[in-house]
PAFI-375180 format. One record per residue: residue number from 1; x, y, z of N, C-alpha, C, O in turn; residue in one letter. Coordinates in steps of 0.001 Angstrom, whole numbers. Atoms other than C-alpha are relative to their C-alpha. Layout:
BEGIN
NUM_X_Y_Z_X_Y_Z_X_Y_Z_X_Y_Z_A
...
END
This chain:
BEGIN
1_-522_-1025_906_89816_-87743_-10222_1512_52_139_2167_556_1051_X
2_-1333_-491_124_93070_-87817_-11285_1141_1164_909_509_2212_779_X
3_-283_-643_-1149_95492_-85722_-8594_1017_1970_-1474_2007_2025_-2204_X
4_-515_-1088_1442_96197_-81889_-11212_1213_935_720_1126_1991_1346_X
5_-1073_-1248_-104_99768_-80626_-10778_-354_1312_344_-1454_1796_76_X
6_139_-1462_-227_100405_-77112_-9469_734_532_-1427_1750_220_-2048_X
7_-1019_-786_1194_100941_-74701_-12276_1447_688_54_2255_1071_-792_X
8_-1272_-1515_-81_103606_-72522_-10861_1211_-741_-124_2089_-112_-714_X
9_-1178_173_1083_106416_-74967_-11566_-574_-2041_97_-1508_-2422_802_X
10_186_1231_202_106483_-79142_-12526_76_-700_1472_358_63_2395_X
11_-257_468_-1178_106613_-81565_-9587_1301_-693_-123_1533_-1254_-1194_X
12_-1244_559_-13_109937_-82852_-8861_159_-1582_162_1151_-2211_-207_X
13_477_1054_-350_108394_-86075_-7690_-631_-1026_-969_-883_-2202_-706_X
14_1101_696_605_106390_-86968_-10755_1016_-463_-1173_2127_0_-1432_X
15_-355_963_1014_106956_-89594_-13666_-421_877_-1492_-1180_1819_-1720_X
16_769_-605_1305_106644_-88923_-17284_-1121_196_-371_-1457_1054_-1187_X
17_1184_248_194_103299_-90115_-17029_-707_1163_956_-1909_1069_1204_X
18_780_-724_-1500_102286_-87569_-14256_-372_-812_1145_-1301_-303_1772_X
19_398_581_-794_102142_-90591_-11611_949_506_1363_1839_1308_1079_X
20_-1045_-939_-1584_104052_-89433_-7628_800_-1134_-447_227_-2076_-995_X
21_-1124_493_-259_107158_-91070_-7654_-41_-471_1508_652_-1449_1789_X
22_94_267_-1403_106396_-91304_-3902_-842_-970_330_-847_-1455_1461_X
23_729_1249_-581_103807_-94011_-4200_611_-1276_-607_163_-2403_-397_X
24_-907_1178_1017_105943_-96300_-6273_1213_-243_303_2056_623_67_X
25_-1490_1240_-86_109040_-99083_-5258_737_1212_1231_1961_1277_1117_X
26_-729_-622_-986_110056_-96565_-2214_-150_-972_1250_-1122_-1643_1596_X
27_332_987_-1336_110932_-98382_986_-1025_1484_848_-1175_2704_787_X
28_1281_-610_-1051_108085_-97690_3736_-605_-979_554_-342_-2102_982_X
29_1289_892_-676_105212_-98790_4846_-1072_565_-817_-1381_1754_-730_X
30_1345_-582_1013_102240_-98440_2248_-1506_-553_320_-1826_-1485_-419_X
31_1416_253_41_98464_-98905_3356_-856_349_-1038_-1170_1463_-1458_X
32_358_314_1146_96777_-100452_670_-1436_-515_204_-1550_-1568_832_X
33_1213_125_-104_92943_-100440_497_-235_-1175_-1555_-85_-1063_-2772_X
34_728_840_1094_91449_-103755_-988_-1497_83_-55_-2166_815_674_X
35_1603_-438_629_87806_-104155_-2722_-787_-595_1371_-262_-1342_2196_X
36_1030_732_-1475_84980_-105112_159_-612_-675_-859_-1455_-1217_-145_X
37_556_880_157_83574_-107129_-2170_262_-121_-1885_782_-1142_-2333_X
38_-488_294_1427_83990_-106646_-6221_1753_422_-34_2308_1398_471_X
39_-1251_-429_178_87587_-106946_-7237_233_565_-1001_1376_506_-1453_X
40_-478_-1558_1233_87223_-104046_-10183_-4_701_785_444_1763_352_X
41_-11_-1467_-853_86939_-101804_-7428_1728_-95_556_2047_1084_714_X
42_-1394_40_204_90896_-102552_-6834_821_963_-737_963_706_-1933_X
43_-464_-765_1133_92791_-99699_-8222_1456_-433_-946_1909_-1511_-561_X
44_-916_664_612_95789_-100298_-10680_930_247_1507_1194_-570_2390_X
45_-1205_-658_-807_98188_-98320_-8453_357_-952_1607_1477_-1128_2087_X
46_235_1153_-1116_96784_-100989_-5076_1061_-1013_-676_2079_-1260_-29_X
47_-206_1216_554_97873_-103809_-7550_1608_-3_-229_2370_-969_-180_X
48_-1371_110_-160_101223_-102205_-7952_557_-125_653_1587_-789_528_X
49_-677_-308_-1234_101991_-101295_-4697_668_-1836_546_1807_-2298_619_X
50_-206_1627_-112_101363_-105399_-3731_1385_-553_-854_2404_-1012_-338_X
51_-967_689_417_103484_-106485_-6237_1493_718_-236_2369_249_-963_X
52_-1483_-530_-221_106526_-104417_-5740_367_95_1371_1334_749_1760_X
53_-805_-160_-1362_106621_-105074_-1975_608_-1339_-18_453_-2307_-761_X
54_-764_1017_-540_108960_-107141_-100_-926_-1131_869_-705_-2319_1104_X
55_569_1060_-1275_106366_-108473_2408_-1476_1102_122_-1599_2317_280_X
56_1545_-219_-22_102459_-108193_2401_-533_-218_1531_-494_-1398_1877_X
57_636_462_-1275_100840_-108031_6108_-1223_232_-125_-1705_1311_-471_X
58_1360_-247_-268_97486_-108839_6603_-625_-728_996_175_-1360_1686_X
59_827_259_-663_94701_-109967_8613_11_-1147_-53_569_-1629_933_X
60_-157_1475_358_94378_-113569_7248_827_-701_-1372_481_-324_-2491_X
61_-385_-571_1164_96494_-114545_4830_-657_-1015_-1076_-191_-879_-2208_X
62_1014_1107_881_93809_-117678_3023_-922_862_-751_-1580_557_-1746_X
63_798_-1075_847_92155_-114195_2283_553_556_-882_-44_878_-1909_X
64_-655_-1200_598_94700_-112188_1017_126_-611_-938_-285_-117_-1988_X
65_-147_301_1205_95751_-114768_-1140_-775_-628_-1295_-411_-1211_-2316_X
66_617_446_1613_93159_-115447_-3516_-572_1586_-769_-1094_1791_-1865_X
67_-172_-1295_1095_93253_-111329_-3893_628_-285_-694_204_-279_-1849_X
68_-892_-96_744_96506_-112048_-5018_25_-993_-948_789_-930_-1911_X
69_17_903_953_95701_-114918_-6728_-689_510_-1755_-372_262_-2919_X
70_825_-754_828_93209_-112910_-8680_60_857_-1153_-433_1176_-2235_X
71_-688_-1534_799_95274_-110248_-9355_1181_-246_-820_1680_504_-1659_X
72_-1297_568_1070_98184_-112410_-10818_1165_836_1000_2065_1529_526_X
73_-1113_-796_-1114_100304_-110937_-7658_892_-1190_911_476_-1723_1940_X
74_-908_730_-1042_103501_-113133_-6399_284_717_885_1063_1564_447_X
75_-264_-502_-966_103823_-111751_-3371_774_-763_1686_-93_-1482_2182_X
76_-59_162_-1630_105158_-112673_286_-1003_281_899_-1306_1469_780_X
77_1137_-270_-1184_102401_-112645_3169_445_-701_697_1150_-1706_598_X
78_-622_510_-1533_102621_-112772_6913_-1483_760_737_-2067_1778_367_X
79_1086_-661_-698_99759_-112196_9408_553_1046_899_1696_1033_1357_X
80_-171_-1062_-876_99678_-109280_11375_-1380_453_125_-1966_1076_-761_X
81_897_-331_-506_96738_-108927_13481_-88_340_1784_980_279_2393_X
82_463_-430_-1293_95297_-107912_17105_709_-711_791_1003_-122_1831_X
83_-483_742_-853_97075_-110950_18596_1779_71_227_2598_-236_1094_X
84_-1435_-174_424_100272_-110193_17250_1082_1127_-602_2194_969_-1106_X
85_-176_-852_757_100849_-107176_16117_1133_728_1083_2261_923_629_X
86_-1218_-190_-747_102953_-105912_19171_749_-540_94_1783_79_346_X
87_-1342_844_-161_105147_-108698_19323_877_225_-1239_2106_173_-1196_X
88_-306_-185_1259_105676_-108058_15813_613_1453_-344_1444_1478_-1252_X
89_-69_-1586_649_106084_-104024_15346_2345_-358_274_3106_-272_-689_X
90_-1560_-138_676_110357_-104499_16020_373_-474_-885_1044_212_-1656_X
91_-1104_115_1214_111525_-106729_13563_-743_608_-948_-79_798_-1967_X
92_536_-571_1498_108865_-105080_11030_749_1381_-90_828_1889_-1209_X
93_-270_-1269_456_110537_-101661_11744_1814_-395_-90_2567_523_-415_X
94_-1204_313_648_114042_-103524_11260_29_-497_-1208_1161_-430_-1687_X
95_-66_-324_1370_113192_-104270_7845_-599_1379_-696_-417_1816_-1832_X
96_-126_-1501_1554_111880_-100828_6779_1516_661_402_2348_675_-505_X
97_-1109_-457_-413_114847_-99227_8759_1442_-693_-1242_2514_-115_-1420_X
98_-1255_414_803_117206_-101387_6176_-721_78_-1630_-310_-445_-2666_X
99_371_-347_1467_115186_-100309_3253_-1180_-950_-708_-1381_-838_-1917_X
100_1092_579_61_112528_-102310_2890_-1383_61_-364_-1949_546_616_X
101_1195_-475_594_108950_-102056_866_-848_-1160_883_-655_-2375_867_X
102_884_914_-859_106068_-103257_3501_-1282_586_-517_-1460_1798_-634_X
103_1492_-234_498_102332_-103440_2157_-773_-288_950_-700_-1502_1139_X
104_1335_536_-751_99531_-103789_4547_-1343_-280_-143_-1780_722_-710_X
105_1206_109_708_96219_-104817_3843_-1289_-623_1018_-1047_-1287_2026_X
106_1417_401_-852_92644_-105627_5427_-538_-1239_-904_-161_-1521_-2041_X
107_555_848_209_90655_-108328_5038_-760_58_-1663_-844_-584_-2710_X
108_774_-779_1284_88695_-106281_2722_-75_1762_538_-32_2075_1728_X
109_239_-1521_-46_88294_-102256_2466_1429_608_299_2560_276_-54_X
110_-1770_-1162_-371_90915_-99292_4060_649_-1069_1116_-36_-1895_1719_X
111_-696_896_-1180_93571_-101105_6505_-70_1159_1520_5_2350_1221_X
112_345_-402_-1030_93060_-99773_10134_-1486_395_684_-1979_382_1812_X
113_1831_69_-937_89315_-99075_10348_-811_-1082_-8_-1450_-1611_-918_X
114_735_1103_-451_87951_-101641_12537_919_-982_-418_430_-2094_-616_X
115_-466_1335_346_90972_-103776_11526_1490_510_798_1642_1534_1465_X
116_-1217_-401_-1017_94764_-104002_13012_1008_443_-1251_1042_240_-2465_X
117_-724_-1021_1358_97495_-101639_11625_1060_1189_847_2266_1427_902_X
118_-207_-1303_-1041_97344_-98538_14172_929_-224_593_1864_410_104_X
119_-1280_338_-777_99870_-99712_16420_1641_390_-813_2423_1268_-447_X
120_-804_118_810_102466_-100276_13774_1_1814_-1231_924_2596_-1454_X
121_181_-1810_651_101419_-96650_11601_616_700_647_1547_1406_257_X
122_-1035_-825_-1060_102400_-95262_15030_1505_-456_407_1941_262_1307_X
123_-1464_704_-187_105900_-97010_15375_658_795_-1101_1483_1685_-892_X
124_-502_-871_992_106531_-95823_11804_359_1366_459_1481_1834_654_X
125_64_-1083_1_105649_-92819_12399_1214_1176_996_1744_2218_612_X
126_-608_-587_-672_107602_-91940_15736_1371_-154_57_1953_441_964_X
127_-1108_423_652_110949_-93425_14093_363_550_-1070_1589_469_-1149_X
128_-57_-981_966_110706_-91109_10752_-271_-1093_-1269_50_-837_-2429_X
129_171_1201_1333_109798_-94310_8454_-1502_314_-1049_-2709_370_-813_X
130_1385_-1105_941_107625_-92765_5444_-1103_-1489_632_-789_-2561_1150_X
131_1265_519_58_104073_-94236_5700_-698_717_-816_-1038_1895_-711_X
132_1422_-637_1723_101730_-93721_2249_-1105_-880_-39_-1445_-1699_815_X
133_1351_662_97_98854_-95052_1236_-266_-31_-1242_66_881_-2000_X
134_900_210_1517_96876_-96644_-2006_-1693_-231_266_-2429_-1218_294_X
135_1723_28_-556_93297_-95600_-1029_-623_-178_-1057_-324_-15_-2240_X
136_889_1031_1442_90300_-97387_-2672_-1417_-54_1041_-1823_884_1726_X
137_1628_426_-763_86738_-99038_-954_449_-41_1383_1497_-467_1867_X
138_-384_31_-1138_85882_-98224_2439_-1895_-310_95_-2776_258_-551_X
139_1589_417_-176_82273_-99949_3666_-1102_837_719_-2324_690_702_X
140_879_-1096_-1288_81053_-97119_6293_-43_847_-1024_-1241_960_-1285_X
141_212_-1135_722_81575_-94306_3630_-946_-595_-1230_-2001_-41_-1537_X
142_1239_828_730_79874_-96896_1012_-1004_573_357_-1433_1677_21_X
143_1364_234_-478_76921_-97647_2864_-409_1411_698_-1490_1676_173_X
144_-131_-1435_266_76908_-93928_4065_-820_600_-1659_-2042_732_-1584_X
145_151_-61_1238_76396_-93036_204_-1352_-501_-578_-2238_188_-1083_X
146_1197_945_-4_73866_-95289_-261_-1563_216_1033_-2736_156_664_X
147_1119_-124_-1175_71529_-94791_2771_-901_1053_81_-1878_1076_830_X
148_1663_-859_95_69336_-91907_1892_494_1167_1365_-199_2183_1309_X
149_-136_-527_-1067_70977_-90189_5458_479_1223_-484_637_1545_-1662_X
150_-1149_-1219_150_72844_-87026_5940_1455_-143_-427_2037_-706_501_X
151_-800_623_390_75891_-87545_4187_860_622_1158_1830_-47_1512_X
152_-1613_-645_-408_78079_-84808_6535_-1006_937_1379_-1942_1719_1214_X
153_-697_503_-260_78399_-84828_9448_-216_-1517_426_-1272_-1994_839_X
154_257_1445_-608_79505_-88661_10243_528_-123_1482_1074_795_2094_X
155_-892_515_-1073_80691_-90535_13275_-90_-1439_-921_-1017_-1845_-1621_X
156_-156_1479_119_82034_-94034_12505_266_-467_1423_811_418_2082_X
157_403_688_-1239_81727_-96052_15681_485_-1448_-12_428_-2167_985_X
158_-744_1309_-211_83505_-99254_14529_-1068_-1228_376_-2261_-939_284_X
159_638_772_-764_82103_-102418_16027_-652_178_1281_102_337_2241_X
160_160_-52_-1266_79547_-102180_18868_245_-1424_782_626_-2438_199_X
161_-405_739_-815_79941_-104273_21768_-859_-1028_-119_-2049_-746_-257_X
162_634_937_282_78876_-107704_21395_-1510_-520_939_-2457_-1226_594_X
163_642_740_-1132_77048_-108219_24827_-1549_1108_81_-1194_2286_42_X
164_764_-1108_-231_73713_-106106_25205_189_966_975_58_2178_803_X
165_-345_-955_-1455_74531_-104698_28572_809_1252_-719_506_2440_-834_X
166_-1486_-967_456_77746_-103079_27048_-309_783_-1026_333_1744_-1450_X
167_1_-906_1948_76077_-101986_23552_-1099_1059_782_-1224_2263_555_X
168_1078_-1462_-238_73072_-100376_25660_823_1372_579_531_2557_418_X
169_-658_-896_-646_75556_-98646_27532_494_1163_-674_316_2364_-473_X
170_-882_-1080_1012_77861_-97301_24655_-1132_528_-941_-726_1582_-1430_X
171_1034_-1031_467_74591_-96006_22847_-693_675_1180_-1806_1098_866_X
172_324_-881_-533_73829_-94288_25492_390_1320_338_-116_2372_729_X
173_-1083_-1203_-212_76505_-92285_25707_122_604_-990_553_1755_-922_X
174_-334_-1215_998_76561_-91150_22241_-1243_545_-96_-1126_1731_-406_X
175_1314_-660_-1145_72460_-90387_23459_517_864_832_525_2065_563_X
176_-847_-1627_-642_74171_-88235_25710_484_1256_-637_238_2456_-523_X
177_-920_-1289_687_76633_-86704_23418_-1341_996_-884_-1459_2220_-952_X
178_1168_-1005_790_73449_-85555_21288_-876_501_843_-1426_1419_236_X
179_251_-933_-753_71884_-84209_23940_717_1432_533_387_2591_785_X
180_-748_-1156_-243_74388_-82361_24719_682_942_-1756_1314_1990_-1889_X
181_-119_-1234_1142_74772_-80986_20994_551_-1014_-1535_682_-501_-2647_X
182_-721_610_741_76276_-83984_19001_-1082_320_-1211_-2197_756_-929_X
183_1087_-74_918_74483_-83819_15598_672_-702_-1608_1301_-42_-2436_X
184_-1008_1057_542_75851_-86899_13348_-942_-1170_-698_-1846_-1720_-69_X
185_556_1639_135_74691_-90041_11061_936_-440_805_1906_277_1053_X
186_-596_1642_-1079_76105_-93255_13437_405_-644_-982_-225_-346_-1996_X
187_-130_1139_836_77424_-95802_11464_1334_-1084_730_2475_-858_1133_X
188_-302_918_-683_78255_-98951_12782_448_-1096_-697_-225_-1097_-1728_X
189_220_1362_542_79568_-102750_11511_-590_-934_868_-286_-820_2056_X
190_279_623_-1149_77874_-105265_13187_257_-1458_-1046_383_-1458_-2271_X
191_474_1133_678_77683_-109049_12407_-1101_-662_-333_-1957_-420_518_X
192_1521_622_448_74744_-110905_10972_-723_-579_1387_-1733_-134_1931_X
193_848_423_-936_73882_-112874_13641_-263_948_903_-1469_1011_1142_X
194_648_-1256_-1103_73626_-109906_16245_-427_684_-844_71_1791_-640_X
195_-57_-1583_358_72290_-107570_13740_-1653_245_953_-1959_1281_1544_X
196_1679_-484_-418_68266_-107873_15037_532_296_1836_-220_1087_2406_X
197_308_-471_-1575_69423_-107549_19150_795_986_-221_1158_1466_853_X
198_-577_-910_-434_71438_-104880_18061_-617_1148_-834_-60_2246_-842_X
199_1350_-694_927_68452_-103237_15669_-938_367_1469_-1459_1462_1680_X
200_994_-53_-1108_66476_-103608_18863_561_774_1198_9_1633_1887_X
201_-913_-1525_-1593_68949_-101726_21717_35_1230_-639_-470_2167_-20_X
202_501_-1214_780_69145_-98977_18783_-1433_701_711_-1719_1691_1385_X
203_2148_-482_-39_64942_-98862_18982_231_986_1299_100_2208_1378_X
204_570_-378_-1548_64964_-98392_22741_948_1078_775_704_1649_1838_X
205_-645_-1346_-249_67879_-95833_22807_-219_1304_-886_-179_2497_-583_X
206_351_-845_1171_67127_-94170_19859_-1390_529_-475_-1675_1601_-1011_X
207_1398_-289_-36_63577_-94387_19762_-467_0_-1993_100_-701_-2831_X
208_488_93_1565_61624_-93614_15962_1257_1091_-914_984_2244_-1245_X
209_-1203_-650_659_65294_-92471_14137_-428_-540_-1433_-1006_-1610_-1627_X
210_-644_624_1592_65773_-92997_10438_1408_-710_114_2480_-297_555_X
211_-1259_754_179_68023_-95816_9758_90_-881_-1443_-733_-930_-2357_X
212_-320_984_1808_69528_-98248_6622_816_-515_972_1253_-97_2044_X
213_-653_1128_-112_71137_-101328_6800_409_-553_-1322_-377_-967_-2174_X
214_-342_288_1344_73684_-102128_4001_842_-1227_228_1817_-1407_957_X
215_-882_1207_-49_74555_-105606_3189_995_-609_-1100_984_154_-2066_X
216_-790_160_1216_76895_-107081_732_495_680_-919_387_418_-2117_X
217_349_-946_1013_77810_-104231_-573_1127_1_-1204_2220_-343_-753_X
218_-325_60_1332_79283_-104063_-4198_339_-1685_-705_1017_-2078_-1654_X
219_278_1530_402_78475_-107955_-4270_-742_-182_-267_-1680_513_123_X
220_1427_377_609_76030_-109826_-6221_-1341_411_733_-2441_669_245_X
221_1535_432_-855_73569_-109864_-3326_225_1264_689_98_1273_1914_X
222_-10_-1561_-662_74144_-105896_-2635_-1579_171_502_-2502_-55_-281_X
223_1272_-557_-531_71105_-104825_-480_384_1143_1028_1279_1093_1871_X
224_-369_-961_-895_70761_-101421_1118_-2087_-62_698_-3071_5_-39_X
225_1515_16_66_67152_-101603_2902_-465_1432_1385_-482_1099_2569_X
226_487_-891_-574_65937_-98092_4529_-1464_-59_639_-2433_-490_15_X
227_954_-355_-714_63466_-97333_7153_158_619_1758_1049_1289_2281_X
228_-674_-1073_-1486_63143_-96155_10900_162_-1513_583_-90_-2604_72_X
229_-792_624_-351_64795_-97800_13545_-988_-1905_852_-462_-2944_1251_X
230_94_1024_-530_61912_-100225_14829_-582_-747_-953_-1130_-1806_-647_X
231_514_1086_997_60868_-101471_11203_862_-766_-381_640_-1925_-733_X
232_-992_449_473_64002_-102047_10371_315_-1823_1698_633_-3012_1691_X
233_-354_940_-1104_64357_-103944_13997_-1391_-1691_-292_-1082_-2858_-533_X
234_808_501_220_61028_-105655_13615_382_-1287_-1898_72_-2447_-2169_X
235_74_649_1390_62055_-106563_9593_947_-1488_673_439_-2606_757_X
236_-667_1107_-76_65448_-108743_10861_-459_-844_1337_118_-1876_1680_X
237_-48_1123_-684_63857_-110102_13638_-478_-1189_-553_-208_-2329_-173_X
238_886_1041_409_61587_-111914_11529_1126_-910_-1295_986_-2082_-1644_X
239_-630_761_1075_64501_-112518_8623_1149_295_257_1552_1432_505_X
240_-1714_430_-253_68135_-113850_9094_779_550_-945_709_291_-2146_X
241_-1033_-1091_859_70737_-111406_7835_1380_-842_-604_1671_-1935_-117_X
242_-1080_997_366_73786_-112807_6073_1286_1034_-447_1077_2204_-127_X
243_-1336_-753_651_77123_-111162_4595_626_715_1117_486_406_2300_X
244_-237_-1173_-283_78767_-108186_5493_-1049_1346_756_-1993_1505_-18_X
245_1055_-630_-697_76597_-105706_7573_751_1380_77_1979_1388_168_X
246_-493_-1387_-518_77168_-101855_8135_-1646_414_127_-2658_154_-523_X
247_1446_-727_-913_74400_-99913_10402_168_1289_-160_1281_1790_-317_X
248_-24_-1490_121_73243_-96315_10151_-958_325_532_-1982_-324_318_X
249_882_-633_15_71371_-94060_11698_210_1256_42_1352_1697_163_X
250_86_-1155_479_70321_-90791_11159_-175_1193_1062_-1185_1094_1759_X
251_119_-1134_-793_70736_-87509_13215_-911_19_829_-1882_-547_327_X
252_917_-788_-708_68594_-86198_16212_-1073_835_-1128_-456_1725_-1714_X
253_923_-1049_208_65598_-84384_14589_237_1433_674_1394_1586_1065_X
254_-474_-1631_-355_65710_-80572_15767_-496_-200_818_-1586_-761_703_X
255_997_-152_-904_64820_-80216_19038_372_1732_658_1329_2501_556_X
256_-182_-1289_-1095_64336_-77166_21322_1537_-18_878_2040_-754_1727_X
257_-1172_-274_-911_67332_-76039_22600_-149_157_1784_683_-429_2476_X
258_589_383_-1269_66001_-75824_26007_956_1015_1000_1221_477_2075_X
259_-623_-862_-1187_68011_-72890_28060_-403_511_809_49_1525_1341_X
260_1059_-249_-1373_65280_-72924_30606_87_-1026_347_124_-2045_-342_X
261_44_1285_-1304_65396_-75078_34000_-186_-1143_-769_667_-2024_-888_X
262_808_1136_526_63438_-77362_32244_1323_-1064_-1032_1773_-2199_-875_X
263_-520_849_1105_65483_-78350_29233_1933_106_595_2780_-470_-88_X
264_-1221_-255_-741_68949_-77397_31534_226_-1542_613_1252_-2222_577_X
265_-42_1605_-893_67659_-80925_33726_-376_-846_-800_-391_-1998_-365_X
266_-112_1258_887_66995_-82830_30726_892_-291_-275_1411_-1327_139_X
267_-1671_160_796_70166_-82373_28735_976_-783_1684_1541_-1838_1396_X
268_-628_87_-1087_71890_-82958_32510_-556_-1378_316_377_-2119_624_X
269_990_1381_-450_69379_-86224_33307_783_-980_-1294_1551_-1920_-1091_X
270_-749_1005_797_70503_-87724_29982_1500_-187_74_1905_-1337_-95_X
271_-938_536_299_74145_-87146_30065_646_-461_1751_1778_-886_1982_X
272_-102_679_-1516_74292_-88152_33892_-204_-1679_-155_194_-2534_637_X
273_568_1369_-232_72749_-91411_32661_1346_-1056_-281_1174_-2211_108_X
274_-1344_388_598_76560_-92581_31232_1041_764_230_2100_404_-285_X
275_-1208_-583_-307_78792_-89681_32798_-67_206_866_-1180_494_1306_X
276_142_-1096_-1103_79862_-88380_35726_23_1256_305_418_2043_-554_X
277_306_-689_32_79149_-85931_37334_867_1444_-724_366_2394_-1327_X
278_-688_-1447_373_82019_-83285_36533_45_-226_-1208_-109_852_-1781_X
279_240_443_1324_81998_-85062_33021_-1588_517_-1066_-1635_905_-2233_X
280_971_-273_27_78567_-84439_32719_-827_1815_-512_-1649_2308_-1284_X
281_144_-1473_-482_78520_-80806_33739_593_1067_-1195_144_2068_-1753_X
282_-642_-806_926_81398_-79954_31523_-578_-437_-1819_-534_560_-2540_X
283_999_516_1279_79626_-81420_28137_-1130_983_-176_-1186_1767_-1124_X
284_1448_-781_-68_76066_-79745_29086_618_1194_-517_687_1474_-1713_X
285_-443_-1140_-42_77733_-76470_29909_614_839_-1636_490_1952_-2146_X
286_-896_-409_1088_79754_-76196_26918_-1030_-214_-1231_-779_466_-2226_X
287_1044_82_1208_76676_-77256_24420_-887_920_729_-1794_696_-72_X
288_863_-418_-159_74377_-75063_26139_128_1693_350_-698_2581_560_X
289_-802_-1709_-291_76576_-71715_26732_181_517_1168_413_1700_1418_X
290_113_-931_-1337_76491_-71556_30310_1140_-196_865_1967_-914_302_X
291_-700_-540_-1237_78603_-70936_33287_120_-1727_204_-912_-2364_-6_X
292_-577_1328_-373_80240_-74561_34169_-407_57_838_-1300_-789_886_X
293_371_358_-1557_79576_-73940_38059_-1274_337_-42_-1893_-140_910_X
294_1623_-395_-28_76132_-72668_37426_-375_-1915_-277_-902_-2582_614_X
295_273_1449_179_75885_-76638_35585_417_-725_1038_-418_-1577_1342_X
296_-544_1219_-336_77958_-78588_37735_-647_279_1255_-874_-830_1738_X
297_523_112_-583_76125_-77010_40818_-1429_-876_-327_-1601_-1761_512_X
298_876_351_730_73023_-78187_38972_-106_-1701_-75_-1009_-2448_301_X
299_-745_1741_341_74674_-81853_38056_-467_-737_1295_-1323_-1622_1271_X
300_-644_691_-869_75670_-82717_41702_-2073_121_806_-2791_-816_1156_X
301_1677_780_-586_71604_-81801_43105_-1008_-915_-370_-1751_-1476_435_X
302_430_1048_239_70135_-83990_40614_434_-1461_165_-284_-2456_263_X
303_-346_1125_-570_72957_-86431_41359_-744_-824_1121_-1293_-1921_1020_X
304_-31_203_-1314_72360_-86732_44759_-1515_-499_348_-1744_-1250_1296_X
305_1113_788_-204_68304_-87306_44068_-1047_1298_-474_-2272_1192_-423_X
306_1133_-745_486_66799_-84103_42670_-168_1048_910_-1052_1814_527_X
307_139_-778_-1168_67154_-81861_46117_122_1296_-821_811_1434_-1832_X
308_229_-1251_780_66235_-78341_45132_-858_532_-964_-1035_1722_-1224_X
309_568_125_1410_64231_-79030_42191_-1310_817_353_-2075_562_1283_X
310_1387_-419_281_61406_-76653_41248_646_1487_889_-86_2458_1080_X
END
């Protein structure tokens, strides 16, 4: 929807047309969201931004340029990614510092989630160098949309960890956090080839959740395929996933709040299983309304092996 002036007087900023003057040919730094997969999803204003900068940074640039090829965009490109992106942040803030129009861009979707950027946003930022944005497709809020889940509230969670050890670990901990009160769809990217061992550490942390798995999304071969977390595990073990991948699952069910002994050493048993103890204590405590030293006494006897219990 179009962005509707304030009535009480004109904007000082705006074009004849009603467009900001502030997203157009100003030196900066402009994060520029490309399509994740159809390039009509590209907005005009993206297409301008590109072709009125000085210098395009992205992720790869064999990608970027058959956006720009696409788009009929002469542009300049330079990589700027994870490997390089610190070595890189001075001379990039000695060309905005001398006036300079810098575009950034992702592979595909918003630039910084799950991609490199952040570093450099913050450089801008703590130097006084504007930073704007030409927002457009983002694949977690997509596939979100799509998935049949709770739309609000989310967590995005980025890439889990490639290794099982490490992914059981970090779902365990956000298993924790919902024990202790979190109450969230998940949404994850994963890659094709891990998606079934990482459908399957889900199962066994998560147990019978509602989940979707959205692939390709606003590409020919768009598939969003819903179910719980061990049909869905069970479906890709048996069939090889391909594209683009984003994971979801769906909230805790309601459970008993539990402010008796009982449900005091559950909530405390689970988030012990990934925190420590004073970590632990202060989480419970604070989702469950009680007295911190009442918990953290609590914490340290089940630590220790359960002494006291009953």
């Amino acid at each position: 929807m179009p962005e509707v002036p304030s009535s009480d007087a004109p904007s000082a900023s705006s074009t004849s047309d009603g467009e900001s003057v502030a997203q157009h040919g100003l030196p900066g730094l402009t994060l520029v969201a490309t399509p994740i997969g159809n390039l009509g999803d590209m907005t005009e204003r993206a297409v301008d931004c590109l072709r009125q900068a000085d210098l395009v940074l992205c992720e790869d640039t064999r990608v970027t340029a058959r956006l720009l090829f696409a788009k009929s965009i002469a542009a300049r490109t330079e990589p700027l990614h994870d490997h390089n992106e610190r070595q890189r942040i001075p001379s990039l803030l000695g060309m905005l510092q001398a006036g300079r129009r810098i575009a950034l861009v992702s592979d595909a979707g918003t630039p910084l989630l799950s991609d490199p950027g952040f570093r450099l946003v913050r450089a801008c930022l703590e130097n006084d160098i504007p930073v704007r944005t030409a927002p457009g497709a983002n694949a977690a809020v997509t596939a979100l949309t799509l998935s049949g889940l709770p739309p609000h509230p989310f967590l995005f969670v980025g890439f889990p960890p490639p290794r099982s050890a490490a992914r059981l670990e970090a779902f365990g901990t956000l298993r924790a956090a919902e024990r202790a009160g979190l109450s969230a769809t998940l949404i994850w990217h994963e890659a094709p080839h891990r998606l079934a061992e990482m459908l399957a550490d889900l199962h066994s942390v998560f147990g019978e959740r509602d989940a979707s798995v959205a692939r390709e999304l606003t590409k020919r071969f768009e598939e969003v395929r819903r179910g719980s977390l061990p049909e869905l595990a069970r479906f890709y073990a048996e069939t090889a996933a391909r594209g683009e991948i984003t994971v979801l699952v769906g909230p805790p069910p309601d459970e008993q709040d539990g402010t008796d002994a009982d449900g005091l050493d559950a909530r405390l048993r689970e988030a012990l299983a990934t925190l420590s103890v004073k970590d632990a204590a202060t989480l419970v405590a604070g989702a469950m309304k009680l007295p911190r030293r009442v918990v953290y006494s609590r914490a340290m006897e089940l630590a220790r092996g359960g002494e006291g219990e009953g």
